[in-house]
N, C-alpha and C positions, 0 to 999 in steps of 0.2 A: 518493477512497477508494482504496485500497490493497487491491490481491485478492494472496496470496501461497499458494502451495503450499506444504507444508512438510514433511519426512518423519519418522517416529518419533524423539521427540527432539530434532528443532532448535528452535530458539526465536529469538523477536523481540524485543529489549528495544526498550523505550519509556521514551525520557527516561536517566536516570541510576540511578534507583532500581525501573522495573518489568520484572520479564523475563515473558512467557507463552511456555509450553511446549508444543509437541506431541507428547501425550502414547500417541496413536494412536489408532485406529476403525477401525470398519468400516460400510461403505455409506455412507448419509445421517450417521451419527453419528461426533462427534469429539469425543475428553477435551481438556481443554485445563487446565493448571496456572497459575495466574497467580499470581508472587512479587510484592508489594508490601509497601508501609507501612499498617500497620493503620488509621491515619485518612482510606486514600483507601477510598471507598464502590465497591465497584464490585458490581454488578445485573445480571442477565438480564435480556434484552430482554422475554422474555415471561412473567416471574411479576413486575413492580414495578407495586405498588396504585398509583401517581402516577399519572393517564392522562398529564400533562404531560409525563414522562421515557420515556413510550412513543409519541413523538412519531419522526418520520421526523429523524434528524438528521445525515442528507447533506448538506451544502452545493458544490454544484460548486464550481471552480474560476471566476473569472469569465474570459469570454472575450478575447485576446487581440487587438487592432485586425489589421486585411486590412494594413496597411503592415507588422506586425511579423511577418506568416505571411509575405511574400513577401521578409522578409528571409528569415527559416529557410531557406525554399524555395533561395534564393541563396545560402548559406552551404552547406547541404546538396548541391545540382548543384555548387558549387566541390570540396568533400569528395573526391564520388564523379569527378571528372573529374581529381582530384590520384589517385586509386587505378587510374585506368585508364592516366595515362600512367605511374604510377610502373610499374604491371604491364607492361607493353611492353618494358620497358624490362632486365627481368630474363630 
């Protein structure tokens, strides 16, 4: 899931053809503009008579295996140990 801040005005496209727009609020509420193609459905979370499409539909990412984090990890201390001697150095 993707959480984004957004300020009066910007927008996130989706795909090729969807932009939604932040169109401003205040406190808890926010407008949001959504340009699309008329044959995609798009629904509020909380008025669609389906109970099926008011279903939770997060799906995590699936987890990554312990050999592939302790690459990251090694790739990542290489990174920052190339920034520390390049910093030295100036």
């Amino acid at each position: 899931m993707l959480k984004l801040s957004l300020k009066e005005g910007e927008y996130v496209n989706i795909g090729d053809n969807i932009r939604v727009v932040f169109a401003g609020g205040n406190g808890k509420h926010g407008r949001l503009l959504i340009d699309a193609p008329r044959d995609m459905n798009i629904s509020r979370s909380n008025n669609d008579p389906n109970p099926e499409k008011r279903k939770d539909t997060y799906y995590p990412e699936p987890k990554i295996s312990e050999e592939a984090q302790q690459e990251i990890k090694r790739i990542i201390w290489n990174e920052r140990q190339k920034k520390t001697k390049t910093g030295k150095k100036a």
